[in-house]
N, CA, C and O atoms as a MOPAC input file, in Angstrom:
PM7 MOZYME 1SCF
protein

 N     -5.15200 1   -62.49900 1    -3.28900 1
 C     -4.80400 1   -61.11600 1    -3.08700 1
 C     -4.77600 1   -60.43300 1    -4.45200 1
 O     -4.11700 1   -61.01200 1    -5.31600 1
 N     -5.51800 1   -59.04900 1    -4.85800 1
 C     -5.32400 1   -58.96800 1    -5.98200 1
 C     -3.93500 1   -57.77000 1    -6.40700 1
 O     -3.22100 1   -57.04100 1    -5.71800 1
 N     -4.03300 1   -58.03300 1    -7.80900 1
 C     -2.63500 1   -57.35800 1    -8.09400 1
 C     -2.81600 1   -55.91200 1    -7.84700 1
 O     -3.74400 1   -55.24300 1    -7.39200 1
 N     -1.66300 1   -55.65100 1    -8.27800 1
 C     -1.22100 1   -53.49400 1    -8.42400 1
 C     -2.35600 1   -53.23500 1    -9.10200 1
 O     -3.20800 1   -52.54200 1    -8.54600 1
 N     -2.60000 1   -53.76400 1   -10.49400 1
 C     -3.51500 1   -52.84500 1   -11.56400 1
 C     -5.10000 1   -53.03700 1   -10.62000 1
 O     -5.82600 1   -52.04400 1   -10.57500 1
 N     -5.44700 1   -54.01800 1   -10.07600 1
 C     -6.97600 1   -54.06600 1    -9.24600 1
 C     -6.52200 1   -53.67800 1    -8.01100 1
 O     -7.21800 1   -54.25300 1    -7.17400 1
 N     -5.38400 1   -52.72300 1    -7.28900 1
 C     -5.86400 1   -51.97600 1    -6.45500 1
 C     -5.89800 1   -50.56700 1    -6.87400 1
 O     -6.42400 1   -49.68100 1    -6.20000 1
 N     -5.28700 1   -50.37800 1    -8.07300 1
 C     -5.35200 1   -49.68400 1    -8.97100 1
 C     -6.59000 1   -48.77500 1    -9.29400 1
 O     -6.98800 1   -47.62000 1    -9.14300 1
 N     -6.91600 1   -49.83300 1    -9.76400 1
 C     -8.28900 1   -50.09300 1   -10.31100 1
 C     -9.51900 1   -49.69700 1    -9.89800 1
 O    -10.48200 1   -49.37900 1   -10.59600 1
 N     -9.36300 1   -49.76500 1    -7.94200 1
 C    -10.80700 1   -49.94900 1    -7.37600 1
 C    -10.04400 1   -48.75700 1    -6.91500 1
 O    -10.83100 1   -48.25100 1    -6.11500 1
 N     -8.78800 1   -47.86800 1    -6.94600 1
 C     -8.60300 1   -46.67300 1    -5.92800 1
 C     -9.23600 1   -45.38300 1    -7.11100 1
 O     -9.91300 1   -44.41500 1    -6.76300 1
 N     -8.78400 1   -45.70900 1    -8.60100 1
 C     -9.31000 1   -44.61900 1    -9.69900 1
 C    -10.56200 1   -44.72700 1   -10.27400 1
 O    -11.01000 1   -43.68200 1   -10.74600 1
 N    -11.15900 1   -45.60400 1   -10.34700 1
 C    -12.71500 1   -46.06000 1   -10.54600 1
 C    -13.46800 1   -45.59500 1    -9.85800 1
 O    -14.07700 1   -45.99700 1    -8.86700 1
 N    -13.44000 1   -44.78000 1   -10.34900 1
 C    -14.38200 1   -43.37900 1    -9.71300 1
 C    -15.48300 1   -42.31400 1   -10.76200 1
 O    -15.38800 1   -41.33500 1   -11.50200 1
 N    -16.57800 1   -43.30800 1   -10.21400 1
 C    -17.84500 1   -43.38300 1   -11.48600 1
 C    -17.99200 1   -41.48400 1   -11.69700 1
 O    -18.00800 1   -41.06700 1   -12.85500 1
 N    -18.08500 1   -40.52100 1   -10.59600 1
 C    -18.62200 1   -39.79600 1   -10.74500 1
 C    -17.43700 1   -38.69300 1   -11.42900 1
 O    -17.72400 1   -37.51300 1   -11.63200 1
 N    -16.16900 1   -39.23600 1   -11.72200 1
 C    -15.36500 1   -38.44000 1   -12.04000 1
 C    -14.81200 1   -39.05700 1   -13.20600 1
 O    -13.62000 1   -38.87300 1   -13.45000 1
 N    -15.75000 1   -39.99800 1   -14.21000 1
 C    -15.46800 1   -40.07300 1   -15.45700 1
 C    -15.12100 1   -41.69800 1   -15.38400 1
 O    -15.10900 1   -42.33600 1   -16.43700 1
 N    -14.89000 1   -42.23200 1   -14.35000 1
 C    -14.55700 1   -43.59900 1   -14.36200 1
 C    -13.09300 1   -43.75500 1   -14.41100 1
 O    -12.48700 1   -42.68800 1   -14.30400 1
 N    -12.18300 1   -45.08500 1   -14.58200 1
 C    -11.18600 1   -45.37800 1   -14.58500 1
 C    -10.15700 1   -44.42100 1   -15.84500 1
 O     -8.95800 1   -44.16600 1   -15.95900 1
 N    -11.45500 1   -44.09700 1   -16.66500 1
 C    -10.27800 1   -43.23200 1   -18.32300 1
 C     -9.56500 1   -41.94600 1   -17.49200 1
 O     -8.40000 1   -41.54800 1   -17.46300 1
 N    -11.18300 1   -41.33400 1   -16.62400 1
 C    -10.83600 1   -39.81800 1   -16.54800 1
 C    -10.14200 1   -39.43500 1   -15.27800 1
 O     -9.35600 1   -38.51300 1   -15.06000 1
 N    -10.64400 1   -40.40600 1   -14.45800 1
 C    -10.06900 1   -40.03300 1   -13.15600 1
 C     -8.77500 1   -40.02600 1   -12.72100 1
 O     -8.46500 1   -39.08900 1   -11.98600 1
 N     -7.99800 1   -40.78300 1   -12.97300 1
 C     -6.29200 1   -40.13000 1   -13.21300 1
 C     -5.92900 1   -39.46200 1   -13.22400 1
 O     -5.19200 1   -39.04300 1   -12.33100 1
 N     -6.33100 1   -38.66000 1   -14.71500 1
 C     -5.68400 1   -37.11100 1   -15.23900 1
 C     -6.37300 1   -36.66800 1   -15.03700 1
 O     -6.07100 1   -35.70800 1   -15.74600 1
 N     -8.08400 1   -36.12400 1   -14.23400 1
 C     -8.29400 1   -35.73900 1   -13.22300 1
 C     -7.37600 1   -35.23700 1   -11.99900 1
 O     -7.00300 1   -34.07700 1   -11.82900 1
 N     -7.08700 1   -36.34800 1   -11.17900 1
 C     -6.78400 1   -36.36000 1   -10.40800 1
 C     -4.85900 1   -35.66200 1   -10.64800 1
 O     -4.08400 1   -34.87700 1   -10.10200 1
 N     -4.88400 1   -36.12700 1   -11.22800 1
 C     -2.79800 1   -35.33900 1   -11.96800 1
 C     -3.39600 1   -34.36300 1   -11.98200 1
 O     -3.33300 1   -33.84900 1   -10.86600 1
 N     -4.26000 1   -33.50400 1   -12.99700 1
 C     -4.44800 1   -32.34100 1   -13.15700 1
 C     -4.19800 1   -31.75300 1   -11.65800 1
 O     -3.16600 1   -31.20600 1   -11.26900 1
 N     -5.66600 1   -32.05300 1   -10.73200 1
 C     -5.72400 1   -31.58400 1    -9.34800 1
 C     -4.22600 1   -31.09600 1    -8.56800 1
 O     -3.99500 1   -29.98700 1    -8.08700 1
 N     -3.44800 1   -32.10600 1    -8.60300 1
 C     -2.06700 1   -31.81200 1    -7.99200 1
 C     -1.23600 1   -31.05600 1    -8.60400 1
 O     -0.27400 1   -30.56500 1    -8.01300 1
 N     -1.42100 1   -30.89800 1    -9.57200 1
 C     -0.39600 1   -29.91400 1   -10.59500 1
 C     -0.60000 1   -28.87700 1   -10.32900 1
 O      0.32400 1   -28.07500 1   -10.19000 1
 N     -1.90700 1   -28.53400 1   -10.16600 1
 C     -2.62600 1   -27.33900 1   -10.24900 1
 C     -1.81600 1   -26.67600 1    -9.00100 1
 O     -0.98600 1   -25.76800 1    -8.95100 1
 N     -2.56100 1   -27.73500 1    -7.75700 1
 C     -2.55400 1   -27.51400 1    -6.23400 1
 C     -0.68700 1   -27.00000 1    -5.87000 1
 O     -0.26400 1   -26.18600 1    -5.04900 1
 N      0.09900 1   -27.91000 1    -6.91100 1
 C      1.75100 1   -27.28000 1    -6.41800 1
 C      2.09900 1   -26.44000 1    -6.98200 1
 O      2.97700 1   -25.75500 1    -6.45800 1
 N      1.53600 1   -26.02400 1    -8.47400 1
 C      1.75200 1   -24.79800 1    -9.06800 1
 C      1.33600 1   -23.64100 1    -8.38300 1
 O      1.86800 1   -22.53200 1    -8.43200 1
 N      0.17500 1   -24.04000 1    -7.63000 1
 C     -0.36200 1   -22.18700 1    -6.46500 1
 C      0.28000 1   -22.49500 1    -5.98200 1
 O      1.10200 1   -21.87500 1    -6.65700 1
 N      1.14900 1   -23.20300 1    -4.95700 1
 C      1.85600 1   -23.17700 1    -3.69600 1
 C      3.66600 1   -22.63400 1    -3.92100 1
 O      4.49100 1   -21.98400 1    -3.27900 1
 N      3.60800 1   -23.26100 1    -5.04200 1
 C      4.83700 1   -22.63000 1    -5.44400 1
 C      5.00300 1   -20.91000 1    -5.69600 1
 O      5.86100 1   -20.22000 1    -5.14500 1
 N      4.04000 1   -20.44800 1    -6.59400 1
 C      3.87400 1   -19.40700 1    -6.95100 1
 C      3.60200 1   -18.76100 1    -5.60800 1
 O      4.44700 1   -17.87400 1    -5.49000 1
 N      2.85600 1   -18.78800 1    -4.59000 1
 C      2.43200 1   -18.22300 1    -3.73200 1
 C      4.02800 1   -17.89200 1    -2.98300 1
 O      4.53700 1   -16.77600 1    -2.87300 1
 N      4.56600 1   -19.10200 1    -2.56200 1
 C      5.58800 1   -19.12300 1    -2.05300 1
 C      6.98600 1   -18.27300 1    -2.38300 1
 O      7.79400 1   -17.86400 1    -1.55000 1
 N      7.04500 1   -18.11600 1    -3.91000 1
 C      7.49000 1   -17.18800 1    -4.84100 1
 C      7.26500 1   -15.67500 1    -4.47000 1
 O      8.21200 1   -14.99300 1    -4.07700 1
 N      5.93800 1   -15.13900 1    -4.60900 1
 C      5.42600 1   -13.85000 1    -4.83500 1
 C      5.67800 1   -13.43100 1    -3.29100 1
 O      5.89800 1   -12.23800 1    -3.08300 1
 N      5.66400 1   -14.29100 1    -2.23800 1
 C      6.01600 1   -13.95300 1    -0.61700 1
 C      7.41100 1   -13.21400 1    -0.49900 1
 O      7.70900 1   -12.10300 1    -0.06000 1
 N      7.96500 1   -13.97500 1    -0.91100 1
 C      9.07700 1   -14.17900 1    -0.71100 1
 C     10.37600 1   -12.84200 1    -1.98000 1
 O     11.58700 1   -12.93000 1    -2.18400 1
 N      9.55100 1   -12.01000 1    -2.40800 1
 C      9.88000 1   -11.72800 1    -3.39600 1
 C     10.52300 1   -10.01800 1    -2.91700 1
 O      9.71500 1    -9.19200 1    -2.49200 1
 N     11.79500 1    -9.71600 1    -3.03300 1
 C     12.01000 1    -8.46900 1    -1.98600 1
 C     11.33700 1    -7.08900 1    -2.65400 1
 O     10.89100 1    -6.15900 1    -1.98200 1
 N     11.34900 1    -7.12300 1    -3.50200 1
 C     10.74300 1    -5.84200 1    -4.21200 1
 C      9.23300 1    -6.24200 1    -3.81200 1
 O      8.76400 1    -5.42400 1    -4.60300 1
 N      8.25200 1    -6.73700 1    -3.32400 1
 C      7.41600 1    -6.64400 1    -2.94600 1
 C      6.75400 1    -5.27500 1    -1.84700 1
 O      7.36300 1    -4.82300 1    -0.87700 1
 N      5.83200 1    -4.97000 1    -2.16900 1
 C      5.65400 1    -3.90700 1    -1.50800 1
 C      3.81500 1    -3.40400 1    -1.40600 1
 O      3.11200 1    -3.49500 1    -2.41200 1
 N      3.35700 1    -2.99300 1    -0.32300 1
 C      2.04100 1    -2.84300 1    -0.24700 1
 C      1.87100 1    -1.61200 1     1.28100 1
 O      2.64300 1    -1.26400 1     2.17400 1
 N      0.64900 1    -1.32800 1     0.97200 1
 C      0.63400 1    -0.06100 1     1.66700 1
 C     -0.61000 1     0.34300 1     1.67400 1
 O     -1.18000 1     0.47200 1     0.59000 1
 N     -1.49800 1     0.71500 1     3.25300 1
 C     -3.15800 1     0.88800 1     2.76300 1
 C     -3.25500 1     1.89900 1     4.53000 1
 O     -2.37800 1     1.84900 1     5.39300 1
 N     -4.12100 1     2.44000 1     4.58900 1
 C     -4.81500 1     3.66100 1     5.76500 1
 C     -5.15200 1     2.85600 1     6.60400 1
 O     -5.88600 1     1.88400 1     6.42400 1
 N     -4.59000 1     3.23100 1     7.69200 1
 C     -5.13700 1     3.11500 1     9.21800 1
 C     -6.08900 1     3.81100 1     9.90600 1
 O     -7.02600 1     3.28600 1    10.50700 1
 N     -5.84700 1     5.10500 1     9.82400 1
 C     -6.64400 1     6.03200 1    10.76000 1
 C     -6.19900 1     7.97100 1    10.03700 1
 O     -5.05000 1     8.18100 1     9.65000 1
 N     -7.03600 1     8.87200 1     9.99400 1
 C     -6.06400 1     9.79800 1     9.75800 1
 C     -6.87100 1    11.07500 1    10.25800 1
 O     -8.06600 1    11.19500 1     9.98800 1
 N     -6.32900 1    11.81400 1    10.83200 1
 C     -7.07700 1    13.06700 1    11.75100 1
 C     -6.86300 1    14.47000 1    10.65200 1
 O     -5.76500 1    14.67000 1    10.13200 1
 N     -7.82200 1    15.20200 1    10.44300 1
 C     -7.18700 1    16.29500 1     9.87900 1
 C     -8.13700 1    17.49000 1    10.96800 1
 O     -9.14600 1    17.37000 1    11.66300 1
 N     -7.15200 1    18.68100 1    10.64500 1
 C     -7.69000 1    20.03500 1    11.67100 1
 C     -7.45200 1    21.29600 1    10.38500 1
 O     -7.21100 1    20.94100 1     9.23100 1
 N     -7.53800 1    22.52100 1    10.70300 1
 C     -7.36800 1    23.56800 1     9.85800 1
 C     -6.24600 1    24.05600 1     9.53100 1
 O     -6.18600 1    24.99900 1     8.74300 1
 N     -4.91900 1    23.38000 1    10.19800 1
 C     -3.53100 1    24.06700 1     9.64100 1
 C     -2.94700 1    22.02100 1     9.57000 1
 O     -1.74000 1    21.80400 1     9.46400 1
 N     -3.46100 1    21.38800 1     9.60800 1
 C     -2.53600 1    20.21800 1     9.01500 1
 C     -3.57700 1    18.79600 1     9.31200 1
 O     -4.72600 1    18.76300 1     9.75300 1
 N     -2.43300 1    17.39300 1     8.76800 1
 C     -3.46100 1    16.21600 1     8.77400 1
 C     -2.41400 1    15.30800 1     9.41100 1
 O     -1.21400 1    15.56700 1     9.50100 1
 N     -2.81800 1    14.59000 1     9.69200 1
 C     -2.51500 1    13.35200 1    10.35300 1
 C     -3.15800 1    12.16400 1     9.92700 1
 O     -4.36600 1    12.02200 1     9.73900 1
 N     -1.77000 1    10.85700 1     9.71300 1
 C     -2.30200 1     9.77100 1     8.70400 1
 C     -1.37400 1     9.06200 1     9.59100 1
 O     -0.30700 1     9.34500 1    10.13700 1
 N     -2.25500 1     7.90400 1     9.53700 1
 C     -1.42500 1     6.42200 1    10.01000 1
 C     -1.81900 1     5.71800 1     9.44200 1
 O     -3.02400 1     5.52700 1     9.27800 1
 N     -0.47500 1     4.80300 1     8.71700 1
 C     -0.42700 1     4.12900 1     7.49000 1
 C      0.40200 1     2.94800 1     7.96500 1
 O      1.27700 1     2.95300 1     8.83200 1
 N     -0.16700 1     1.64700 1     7.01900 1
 C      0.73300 1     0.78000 1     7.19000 1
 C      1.52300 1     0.38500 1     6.04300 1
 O      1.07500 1     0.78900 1     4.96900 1
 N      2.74300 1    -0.40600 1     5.99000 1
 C      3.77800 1    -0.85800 1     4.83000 1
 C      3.80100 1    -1.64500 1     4.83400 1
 O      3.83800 1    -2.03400 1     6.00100 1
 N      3.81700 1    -3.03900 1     3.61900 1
 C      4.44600 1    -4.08500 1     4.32700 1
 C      5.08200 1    -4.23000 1     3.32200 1
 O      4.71800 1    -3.69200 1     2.27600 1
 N      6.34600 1    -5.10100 1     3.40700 1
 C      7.50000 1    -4.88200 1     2.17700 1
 C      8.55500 1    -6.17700 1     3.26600 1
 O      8.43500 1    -6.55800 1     4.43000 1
 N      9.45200 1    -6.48200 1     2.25000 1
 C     10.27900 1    -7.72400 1     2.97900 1
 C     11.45100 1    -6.66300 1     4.35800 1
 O     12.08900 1    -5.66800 1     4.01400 1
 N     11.45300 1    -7.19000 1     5.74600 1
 C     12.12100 1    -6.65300 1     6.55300 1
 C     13.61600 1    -6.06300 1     6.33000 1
 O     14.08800 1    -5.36800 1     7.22900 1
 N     14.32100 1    -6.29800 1     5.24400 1
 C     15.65300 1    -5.89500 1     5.01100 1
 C     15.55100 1    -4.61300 1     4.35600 1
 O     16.38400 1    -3.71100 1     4.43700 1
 N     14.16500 1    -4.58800 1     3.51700 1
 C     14.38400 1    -3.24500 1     2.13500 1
 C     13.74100 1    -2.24200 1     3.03500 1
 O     13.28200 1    -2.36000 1     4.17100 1
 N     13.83100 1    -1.22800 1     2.22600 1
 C     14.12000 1     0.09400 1     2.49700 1
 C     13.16200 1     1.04400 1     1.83500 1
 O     13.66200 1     1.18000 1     0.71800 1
 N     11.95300 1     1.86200 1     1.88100 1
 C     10.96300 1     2.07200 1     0.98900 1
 C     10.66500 1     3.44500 1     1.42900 1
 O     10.49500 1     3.79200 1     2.59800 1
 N     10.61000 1     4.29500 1     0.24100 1
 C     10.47100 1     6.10500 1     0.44800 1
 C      8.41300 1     6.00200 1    -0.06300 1
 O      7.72500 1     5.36600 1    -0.86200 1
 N      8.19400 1     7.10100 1     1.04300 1
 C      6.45200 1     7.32200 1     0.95500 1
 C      6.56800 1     8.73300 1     0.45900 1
 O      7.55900 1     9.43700 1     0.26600 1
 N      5.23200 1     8.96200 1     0.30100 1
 C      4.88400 1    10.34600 1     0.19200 1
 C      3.52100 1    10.39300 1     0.21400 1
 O      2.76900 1     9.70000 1    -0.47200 1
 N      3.10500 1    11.53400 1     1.31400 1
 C      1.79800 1    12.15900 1     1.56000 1
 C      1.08900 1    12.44800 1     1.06700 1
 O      1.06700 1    11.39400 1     0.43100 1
 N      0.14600 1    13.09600 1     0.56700 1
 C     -0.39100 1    14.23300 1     0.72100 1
 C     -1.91000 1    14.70200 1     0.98600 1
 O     -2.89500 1    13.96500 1     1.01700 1
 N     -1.88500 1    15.63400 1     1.10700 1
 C     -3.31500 1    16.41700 1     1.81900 1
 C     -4.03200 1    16.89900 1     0.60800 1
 O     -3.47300 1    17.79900 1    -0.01800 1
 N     -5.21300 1    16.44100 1     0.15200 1
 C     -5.94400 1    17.47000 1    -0.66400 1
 C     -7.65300 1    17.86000 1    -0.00400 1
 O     -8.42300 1    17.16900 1     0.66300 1
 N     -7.78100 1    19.35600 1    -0.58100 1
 C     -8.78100 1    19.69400 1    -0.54300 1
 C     -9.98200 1    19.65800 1    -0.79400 1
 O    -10.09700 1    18.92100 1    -1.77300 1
 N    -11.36300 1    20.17700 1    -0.35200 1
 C    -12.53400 1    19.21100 1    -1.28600 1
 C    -12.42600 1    19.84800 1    -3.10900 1
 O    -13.14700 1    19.48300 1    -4.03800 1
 N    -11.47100 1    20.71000 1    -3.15300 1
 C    -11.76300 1    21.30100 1    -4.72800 1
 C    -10.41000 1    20.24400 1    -5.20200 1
 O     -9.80400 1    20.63000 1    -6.20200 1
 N     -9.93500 1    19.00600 1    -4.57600 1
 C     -8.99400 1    18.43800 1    -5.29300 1
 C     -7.70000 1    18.86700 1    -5.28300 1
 O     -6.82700 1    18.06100 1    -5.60500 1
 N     -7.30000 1    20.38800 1    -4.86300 1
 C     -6.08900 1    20.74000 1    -4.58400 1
 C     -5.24000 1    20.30400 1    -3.80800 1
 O     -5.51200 1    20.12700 1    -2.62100 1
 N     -4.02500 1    20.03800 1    -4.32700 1
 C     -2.58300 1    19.71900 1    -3.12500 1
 C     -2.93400 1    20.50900 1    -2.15200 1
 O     -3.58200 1    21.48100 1    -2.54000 1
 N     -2.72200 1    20.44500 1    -0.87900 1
 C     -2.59400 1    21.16600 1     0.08100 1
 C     -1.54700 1    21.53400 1     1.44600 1
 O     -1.43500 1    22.39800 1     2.31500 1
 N     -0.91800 1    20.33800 1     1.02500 1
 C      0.22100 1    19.61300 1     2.23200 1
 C      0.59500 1    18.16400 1     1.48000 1
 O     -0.19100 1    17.28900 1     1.11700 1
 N      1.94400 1    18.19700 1     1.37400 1
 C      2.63100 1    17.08600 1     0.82200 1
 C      4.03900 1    16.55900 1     1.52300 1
 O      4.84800 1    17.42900 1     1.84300 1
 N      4.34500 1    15.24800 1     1.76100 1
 C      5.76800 1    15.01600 1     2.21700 1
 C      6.36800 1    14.05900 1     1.45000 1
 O      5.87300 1    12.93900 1     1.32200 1
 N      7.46600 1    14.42100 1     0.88800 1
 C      7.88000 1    13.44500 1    -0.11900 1
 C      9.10500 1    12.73600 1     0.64900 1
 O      9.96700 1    12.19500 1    -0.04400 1
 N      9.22300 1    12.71700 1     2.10100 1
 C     10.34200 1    12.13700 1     2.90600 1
 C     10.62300 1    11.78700 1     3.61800 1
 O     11.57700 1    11.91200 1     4.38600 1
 N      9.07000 1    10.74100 1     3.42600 1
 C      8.71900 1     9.65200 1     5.02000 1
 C      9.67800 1     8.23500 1     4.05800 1
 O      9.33500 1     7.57300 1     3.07800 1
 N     10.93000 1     8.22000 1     4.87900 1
 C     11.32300 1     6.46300 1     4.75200 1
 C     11.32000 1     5.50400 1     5.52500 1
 O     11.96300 1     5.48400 1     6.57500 1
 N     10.64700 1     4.64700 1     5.13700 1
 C     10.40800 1     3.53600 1     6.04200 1
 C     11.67900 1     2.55700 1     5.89600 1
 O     11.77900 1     1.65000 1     5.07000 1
 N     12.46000 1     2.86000 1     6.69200 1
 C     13.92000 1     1.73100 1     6.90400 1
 C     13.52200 1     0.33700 1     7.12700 1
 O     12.32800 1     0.03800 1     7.11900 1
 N     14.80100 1    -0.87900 1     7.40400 1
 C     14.43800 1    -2.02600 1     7.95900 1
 C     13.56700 1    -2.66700 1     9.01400 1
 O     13.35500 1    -2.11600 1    10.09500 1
 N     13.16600 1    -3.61100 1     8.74600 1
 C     12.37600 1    -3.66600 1    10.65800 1
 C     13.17100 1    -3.81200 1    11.52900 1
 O     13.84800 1    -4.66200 1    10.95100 1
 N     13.78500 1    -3.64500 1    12.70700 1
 C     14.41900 1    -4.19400 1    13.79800 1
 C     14.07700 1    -5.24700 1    14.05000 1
 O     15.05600 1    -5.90500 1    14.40100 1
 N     12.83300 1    -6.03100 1    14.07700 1
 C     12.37400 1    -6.80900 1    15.04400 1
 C     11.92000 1    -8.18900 1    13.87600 1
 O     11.44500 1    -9.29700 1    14.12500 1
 N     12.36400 1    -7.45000 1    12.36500 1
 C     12.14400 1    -8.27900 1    11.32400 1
 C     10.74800 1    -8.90300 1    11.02500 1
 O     10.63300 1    -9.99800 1    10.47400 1
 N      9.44000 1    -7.95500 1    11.51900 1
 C      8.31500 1    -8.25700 1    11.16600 1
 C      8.07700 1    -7.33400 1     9.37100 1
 O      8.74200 1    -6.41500 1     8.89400 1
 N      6.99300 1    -8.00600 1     8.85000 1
 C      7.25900 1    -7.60500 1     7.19500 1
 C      6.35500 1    -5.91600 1     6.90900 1
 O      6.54700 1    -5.08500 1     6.02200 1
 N      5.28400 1    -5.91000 1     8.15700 1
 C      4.53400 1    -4.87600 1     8.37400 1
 C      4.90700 1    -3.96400 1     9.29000 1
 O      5.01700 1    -4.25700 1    10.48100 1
 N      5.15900 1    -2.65500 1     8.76800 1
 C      5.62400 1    -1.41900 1     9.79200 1
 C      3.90000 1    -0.32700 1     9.83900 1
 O      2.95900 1    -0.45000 1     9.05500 1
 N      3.98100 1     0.42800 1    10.74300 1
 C      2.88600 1     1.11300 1    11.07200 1
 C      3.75000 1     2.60800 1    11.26200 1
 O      4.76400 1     2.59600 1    11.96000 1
 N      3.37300 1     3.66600 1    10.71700 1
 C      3.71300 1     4.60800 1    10.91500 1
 C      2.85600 1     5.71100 1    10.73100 1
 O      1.92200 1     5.32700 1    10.02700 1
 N      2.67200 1     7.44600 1    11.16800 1
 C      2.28000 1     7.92600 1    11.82900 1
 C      2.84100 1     9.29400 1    11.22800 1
 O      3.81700 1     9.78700 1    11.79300 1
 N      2.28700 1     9.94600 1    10.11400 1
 C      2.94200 1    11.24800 1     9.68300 1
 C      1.94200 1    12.49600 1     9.62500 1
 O      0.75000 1    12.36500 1     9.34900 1
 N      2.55200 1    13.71800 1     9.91400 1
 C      1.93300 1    14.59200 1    10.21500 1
 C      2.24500 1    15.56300 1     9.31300 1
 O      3.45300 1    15.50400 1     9.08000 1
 N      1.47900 1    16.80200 1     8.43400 1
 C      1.75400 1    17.51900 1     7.42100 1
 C      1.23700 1    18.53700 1     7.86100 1
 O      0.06000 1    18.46700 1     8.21500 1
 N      2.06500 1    19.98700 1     7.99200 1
 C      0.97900 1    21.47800 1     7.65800 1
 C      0.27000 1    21.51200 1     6.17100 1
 O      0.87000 1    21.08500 1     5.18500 1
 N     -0.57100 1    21.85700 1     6.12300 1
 C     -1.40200 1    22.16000 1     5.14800 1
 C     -1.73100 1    23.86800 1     4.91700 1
 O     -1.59000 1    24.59300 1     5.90200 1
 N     -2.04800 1    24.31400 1     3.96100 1
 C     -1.68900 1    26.10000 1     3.88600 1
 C     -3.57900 1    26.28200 1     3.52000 1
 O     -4.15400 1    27.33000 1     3.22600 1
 N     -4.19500 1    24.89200 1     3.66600 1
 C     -6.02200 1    25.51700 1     4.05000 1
 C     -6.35700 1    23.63600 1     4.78600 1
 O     -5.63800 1    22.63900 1     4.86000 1
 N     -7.39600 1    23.84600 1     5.08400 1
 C     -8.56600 1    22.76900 1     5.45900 1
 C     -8.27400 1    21.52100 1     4.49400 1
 O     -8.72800 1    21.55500 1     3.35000 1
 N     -7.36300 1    20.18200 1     5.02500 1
 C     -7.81300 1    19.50900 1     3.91400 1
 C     -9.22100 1    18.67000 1     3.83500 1
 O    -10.02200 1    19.09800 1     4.66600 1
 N     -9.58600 1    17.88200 1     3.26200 1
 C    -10.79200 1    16.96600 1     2.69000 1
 C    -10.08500 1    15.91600 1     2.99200 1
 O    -10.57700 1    15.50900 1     4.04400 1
 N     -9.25000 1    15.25600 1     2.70500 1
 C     -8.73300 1    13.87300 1     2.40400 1
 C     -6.61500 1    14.03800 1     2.62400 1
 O     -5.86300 1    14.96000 1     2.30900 1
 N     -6.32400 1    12.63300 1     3.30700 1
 C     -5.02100 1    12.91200 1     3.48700 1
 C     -4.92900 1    11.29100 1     2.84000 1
 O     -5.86800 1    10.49700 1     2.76800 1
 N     -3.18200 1    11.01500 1     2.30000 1
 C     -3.67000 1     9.93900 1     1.99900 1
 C     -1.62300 1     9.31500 1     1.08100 1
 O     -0.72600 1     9.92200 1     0.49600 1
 N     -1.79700 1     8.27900 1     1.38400 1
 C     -0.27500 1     7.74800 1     0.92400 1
 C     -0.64800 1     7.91200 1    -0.90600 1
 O     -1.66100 1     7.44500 1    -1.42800 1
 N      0.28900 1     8.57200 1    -1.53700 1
 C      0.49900 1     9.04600 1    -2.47000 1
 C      1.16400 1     7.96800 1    -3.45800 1
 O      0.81200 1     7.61200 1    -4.58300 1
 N      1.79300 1     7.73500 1    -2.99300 1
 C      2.99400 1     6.46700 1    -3.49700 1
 C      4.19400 1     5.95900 1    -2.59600 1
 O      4.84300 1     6.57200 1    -1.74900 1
 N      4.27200 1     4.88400 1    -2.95800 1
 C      5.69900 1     4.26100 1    -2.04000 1
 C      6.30900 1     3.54600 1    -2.99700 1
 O      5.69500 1     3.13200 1    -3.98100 1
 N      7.74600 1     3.30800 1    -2.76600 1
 C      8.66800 1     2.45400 1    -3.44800 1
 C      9.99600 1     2.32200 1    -3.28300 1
 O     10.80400 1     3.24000 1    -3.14400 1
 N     10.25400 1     0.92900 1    -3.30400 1
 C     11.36900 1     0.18700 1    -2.42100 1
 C     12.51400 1     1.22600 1    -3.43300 1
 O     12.53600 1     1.16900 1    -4.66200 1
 N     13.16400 1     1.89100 1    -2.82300 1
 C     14.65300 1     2.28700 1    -3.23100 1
 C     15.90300 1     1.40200 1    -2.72100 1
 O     16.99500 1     1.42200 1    -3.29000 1
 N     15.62200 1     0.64500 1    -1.61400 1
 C     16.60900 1    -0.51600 1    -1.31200 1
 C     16.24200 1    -2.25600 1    -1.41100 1
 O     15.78000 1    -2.79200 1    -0.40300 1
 N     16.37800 1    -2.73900 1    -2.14800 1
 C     16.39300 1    -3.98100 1    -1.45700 1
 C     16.82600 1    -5.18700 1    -0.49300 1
 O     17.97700 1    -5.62400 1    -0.48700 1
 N     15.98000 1    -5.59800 1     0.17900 1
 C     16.77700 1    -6.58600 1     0.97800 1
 C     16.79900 1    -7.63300 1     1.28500 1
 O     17.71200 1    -8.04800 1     1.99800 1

């Protein structure tokens, strides 16, 4: 039966990955690597000031716009949006600086919401302006 170091031996002897020198710390490297993303990943999830935010759908007409937007941010915090409408010359046109997106009830991390602005001409483009967690949770 052969010893530890010859099963050793025939499990790291691995011609195409440098042979018995390289394949080890090869192979260490590989796992280090592999728990360092998982950790980090697991980290940046999990992180309450996290926060993200991108367009769903958004209707505009000649006196206002309509935007549906999604959030996603950890279910406890608490995160203020703001609108706005611009024109094709780039002008503000309609702005809301006092859409807050509260906790989830249902404790999912993504909320969907649905805001509507007068505008004082035609906009071009409606569109989330900025968001940011004022609560954490």
């Amino acid at each position: 039966m052969p010893g530890v170091s010859g099963i050793l031996r025939r499990w790291f002897d691995i011609p195409w990955l440098g042979g018995i020198r390289v394949a080890p710390w090869f192979l260490l490297a590989a796992v280090t690597i592999v728990t360092v993303a998982a950790v980090g990943a697991g980290w940046v999830q999990s992180r309450p000031g996290r926060l993200n935010y991108g367009t769903r759908a958004y209707r505009i007409s000649a006196t206002q716009a309509q935007l549906t937007f999604d959030v996603e941010k950890s279910p406890n915090a608490v995160a203020q949006c703001t609108v706005r409408a611009r024109s094709r010359d780039d002008q503000v046109v309609g702005r809301r600086t006092d859409i807050v997106v509260g906790p989830a009830t249902n404790g999912q991390r993504v909320m969907t919401l649905t805001v509507t602005l007068p505008t004082s001409q035609e906009a071009n483009v409606v569109e989330v302006e900025d968001c940011q967690i004022i609560r954490t949770g």
